[in-house]
N, CA, C and O atoms as a Tinker XYZ file with bonds, in Angstrom:
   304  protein
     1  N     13.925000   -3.414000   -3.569000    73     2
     2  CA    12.711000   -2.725000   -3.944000    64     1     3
     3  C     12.016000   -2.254000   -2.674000    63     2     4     5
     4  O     11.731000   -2.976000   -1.719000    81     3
     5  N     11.760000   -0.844000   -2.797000    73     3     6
     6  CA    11.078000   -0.252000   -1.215000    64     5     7
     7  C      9.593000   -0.639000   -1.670000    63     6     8     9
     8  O      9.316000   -0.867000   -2.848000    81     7
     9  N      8.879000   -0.678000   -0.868000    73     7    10
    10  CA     7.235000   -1.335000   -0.754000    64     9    11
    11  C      6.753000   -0.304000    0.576000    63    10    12    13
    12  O      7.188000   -0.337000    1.727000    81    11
    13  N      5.474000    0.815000   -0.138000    73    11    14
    14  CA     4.563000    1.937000    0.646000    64    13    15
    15  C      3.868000    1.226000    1.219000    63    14    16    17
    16  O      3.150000    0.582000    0.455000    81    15
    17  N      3.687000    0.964000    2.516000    73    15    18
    18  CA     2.197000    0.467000    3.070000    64    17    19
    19  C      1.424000    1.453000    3.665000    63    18    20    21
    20  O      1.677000    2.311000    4.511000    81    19
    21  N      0.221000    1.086000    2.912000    73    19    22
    22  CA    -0.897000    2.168000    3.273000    64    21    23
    23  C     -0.785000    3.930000    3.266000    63    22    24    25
    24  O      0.119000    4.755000    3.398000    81    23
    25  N     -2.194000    3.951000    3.044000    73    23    26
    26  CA    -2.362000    5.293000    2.729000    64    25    27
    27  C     -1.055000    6.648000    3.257000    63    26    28    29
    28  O     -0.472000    7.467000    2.546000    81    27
    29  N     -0.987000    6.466000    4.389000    73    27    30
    30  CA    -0.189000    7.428000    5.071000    64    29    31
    31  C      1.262000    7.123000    4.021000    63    30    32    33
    32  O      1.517000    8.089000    3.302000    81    31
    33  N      2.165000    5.978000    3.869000    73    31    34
    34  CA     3.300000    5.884000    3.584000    64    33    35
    35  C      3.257000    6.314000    1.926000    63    34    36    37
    36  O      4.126000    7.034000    1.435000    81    35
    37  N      2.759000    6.073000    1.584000    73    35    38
    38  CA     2.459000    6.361000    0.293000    64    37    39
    39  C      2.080000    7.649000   -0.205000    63    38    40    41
    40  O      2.285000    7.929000   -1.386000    81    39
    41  N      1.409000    8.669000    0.791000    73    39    42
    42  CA     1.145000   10.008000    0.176000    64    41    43
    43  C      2.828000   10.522000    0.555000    63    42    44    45
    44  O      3.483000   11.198000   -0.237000    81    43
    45  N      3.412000   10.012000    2.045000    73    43    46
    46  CA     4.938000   10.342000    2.174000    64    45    47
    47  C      5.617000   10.522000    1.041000    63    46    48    49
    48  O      6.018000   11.642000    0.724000    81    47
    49  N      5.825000    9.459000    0.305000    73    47    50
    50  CA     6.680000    9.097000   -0.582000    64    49    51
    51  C      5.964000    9.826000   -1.852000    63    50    52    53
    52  O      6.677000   10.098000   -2.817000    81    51
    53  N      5.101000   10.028000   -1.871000    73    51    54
    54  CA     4.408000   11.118000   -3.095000    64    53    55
    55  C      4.842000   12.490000   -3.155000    63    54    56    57
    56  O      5.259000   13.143000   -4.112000    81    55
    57  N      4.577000   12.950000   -1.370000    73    55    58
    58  CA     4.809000   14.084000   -1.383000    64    57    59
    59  C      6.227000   14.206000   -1.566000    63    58    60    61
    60  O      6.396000   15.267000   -2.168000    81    59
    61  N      7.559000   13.535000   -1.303000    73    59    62
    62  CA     8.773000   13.290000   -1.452000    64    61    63
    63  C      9.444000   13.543000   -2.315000    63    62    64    65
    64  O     10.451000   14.252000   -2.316000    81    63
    65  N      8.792000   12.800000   -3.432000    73    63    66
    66  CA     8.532000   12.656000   -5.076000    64    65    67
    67  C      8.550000   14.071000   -6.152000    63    66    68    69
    68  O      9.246000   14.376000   -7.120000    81    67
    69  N      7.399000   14.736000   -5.426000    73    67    70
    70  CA     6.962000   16.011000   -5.904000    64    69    71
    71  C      7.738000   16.842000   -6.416000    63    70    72    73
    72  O      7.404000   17.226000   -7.537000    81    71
    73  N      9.313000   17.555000   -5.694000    73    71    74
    74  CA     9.709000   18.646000   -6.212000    64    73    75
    75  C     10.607000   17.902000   -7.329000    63    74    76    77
    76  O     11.221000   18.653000   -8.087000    81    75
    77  N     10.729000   16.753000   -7.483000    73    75    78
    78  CA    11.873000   16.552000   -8.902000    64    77    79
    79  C     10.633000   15.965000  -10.061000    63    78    80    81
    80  O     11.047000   15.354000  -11.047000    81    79
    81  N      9.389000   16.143000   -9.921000    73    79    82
    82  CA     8.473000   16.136000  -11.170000    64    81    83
    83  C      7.862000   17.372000  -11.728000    63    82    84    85
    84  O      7.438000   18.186000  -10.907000    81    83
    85  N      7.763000   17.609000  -12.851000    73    83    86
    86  CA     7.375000   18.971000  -13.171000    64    85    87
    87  C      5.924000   18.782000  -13.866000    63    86    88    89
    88  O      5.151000   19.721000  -14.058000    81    87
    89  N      5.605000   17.120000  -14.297000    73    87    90
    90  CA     4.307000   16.907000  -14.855000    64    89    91
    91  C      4.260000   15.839000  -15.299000    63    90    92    93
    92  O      5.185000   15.342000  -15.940000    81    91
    93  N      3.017000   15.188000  -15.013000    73    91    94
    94  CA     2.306000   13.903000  -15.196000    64    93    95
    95  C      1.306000   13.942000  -16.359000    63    94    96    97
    96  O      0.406000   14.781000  -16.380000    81    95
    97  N      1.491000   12.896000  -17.467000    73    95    98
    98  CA     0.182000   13.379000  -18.663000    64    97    99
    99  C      0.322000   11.919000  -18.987000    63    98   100   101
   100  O      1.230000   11.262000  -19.498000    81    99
   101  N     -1.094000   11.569000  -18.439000    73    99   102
   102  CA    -1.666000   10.336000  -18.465000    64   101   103
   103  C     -1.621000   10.219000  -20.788000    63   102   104   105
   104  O     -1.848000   11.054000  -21.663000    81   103
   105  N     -1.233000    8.824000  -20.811000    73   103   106
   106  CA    -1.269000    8.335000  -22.064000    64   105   107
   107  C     -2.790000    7.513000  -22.467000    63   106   108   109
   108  O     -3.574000    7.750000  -23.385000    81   107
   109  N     -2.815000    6.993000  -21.928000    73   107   110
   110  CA    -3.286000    5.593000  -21.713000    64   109   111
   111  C     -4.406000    4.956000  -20.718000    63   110   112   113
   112  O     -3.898000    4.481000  -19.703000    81   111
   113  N     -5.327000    4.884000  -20.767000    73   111   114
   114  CA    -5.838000    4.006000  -19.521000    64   113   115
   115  C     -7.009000    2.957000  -19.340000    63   114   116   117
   116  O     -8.185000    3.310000  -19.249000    81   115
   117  N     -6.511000    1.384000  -19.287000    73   115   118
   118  CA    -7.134000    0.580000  -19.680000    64   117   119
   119  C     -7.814000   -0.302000  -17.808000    63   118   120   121
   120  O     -7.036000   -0.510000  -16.877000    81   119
   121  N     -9.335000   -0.640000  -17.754000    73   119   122
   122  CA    -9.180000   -1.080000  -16.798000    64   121   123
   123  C    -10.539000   -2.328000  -17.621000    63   122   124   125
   124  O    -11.402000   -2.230000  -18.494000    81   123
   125  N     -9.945000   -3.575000  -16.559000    73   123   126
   126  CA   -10.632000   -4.820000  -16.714000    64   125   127
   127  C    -11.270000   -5.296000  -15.602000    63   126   128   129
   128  O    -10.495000   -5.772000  -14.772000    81   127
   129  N    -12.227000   -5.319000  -15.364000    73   127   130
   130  CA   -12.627000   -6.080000  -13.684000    64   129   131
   131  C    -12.063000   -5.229000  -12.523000    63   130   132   133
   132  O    -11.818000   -4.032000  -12.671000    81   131
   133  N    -11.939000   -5.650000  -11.787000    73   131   134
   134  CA   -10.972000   -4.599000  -10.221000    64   133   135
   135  C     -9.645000   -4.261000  -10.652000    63   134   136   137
   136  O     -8.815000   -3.999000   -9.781000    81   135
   137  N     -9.205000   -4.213000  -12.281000    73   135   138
   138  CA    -7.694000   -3.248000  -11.912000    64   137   139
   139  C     -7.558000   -2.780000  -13.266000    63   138   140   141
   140  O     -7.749000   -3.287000  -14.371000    81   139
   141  N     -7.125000   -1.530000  -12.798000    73   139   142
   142  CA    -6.919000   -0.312000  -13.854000    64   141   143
   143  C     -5.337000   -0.207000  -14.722000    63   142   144   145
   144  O     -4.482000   -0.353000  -13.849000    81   143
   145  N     -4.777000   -0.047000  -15.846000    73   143   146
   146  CA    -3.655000    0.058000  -16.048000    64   145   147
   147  C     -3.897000    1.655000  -16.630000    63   146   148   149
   148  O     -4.908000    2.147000  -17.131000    81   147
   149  N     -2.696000    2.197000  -16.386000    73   147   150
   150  CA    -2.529000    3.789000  -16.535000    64   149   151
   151  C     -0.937000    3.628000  -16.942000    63   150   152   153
   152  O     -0.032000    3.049000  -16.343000    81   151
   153  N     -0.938000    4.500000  -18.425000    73   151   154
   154  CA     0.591000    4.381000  -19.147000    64   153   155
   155  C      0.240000    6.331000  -18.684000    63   154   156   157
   156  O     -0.602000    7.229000  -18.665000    81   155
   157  N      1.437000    6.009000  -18.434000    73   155   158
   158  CA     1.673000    8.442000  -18.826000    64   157   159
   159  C      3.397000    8.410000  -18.955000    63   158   160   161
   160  O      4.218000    7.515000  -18.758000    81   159
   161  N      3.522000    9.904000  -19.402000    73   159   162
   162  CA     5.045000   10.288000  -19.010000    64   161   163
   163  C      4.751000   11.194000  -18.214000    63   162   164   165
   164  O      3.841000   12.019000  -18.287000    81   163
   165  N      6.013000   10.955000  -16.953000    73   163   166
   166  CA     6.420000   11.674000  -15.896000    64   165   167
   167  C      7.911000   12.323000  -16.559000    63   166   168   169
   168  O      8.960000   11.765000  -16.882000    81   167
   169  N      7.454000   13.824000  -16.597000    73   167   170
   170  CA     8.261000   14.610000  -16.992000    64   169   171
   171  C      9.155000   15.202000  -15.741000    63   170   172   173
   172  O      8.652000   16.000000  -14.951000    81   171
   173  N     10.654000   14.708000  -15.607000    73   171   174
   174  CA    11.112000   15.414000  -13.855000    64   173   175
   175  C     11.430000   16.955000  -14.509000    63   174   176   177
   176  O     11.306000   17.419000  -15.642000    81   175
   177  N     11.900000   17.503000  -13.216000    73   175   178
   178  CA    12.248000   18.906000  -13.406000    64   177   179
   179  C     13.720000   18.784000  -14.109000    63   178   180   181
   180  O     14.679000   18.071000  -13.811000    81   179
   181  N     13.504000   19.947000  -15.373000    73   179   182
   182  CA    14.479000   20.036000  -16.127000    64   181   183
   183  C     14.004000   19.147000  -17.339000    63   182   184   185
   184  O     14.825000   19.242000  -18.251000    81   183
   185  N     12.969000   18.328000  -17.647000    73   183   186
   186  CA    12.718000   18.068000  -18.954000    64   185   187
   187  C     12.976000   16.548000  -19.748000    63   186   188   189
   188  O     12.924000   16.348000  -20.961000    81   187
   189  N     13.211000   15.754000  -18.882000    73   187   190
   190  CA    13.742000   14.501000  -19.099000    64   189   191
   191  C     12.179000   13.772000  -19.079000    63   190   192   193
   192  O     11.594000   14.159000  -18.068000    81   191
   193  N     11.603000   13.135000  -19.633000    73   191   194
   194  CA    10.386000   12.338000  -19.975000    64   193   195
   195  C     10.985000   10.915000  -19.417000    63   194   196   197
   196  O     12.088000   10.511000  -19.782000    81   195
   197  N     10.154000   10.197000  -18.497000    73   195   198
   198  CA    10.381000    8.831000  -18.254000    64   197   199
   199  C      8.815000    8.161000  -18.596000    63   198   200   201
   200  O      7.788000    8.505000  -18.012000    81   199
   201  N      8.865000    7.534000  -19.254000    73   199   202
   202  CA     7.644000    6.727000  -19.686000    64   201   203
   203  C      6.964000    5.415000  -18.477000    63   202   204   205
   204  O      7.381000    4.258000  -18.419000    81   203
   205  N      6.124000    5.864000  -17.827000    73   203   206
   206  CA     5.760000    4.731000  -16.721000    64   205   207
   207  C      4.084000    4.194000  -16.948000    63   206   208   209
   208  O      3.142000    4.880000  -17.345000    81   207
   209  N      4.083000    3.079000  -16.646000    73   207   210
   210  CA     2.985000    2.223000  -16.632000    64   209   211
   211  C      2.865000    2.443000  -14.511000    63   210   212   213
   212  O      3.715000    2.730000  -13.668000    81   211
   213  N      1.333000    2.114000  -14.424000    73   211   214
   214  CA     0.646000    2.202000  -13.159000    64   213   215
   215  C     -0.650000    1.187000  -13.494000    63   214   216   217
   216  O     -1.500000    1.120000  -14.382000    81   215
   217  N     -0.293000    0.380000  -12.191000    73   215   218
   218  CA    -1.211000   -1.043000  -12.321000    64   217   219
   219  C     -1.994000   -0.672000  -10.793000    63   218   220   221
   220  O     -1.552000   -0.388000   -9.680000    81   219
   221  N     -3.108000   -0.800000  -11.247000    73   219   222
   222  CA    -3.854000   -0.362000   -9.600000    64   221   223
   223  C     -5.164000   -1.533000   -9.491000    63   222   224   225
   224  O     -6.060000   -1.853000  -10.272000    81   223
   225  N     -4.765000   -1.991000   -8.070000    73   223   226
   226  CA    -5.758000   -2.913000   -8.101000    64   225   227
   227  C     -7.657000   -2.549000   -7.217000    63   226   228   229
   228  O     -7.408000   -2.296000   -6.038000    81   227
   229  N     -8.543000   -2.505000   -7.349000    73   227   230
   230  CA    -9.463000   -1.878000   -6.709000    64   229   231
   231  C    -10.544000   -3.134000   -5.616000    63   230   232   233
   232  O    -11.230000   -4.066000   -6.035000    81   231
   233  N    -10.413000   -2.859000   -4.729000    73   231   234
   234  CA   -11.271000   -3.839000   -3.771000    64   233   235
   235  C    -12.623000   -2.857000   -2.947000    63   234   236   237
   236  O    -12.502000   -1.954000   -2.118000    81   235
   237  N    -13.602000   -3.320000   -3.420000    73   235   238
   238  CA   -15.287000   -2.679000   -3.037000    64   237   239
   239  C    -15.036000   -1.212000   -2.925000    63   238   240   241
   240  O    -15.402000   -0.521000   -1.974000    81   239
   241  N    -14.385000   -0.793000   -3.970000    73   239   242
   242  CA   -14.478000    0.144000   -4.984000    64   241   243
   243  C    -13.354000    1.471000   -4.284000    63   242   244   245
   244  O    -13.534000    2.650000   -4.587000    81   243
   245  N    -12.319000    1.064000   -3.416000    73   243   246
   246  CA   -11.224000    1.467000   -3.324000    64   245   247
   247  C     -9.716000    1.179000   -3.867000    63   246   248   249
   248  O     -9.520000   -0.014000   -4.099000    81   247
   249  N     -8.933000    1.794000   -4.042000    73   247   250
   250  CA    -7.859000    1.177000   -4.837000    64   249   251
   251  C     -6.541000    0.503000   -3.639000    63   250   252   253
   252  O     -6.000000    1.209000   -2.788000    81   251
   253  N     -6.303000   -0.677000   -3.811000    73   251   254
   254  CA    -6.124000   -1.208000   -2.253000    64   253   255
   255  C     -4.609000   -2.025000   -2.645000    63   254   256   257
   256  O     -4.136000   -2.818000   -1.832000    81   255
   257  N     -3.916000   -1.743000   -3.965000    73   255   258
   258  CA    -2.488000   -1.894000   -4.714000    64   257   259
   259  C     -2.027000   -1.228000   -5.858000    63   258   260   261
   260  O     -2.522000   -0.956000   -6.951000    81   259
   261  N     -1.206000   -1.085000   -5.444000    73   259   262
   262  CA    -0.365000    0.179000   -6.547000    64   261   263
   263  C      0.985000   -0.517000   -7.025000    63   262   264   265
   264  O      1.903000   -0.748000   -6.238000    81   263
   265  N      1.024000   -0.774000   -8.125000    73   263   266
   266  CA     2.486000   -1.223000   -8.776000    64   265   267
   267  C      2.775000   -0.262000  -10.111000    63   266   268   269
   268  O      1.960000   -0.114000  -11.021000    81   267
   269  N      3.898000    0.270000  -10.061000    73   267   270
   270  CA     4.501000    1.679000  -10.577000    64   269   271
   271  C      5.851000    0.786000  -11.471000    63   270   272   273
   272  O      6.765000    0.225000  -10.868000    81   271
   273  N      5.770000    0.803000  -12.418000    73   271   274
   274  CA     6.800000    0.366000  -13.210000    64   273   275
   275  C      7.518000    1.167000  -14.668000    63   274   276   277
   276  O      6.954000    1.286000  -15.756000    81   275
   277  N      8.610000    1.547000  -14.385000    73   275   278
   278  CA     9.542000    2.491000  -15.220000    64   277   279
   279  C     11.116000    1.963000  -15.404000    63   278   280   281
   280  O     11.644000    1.192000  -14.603000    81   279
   281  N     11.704000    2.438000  -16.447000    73   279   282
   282  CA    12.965000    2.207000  -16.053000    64   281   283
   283  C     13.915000    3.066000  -15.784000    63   282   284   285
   284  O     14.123000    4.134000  -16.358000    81   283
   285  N     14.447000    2.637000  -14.978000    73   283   286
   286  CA    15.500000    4.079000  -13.640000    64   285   287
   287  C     16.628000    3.903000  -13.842000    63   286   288   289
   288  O     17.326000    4.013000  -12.834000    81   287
   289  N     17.370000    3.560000  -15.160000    73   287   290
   290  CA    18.576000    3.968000  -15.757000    64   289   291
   291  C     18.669000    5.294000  -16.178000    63   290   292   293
   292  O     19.710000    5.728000  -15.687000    81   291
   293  N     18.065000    6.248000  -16.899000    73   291   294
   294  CA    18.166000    7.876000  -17.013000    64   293   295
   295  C     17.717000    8.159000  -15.848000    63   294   296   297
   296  O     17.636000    9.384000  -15.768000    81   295
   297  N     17.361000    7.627000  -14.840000    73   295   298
   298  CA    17.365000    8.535000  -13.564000    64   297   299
   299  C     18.822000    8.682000  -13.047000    63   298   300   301
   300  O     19.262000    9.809000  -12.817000    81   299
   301  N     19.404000    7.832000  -12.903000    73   299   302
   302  CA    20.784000    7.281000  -12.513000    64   301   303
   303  C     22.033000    8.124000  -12.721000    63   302   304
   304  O     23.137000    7.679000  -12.407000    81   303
């Protein structure tokens, strides 16, 4: 499992990300105390829907953990 640290590595790997997604449409979004859960489908290019959950944790009112969970068998 690769692990982004901090801001900089993480927009990397976003921007990385970018040309094989064609669209993000948030489902879902539940937050309790300092952490937010966010369900959407990430649609890649060409039309394949992967259904992902996003767990974000927030510390004095920045978001300071990101856990991204999908399953990456139809990516494969």
């Amino acid at each position: 499992m690769d692990f982004w640290r901090g801001r900089a590595q993480c927009l990397e790997g976003l921007r990385a990300m970018a040309p094989a997604i064609e669209r993000i449409e948030a489902v879902r979004q539940v937050a309790e105390g300092d952490d937010v859960i966010t369900w959407y489908d990430m649609t890649r290019t060409g039309g394949h829907v992967v259904p992902t959950v996003n767990r974000s944790h927030l510390r004095g009112g920045r978001i300071d953990r990101v856990r991204v969970l999908f399953d990456t068998a139809p990516l494969r």
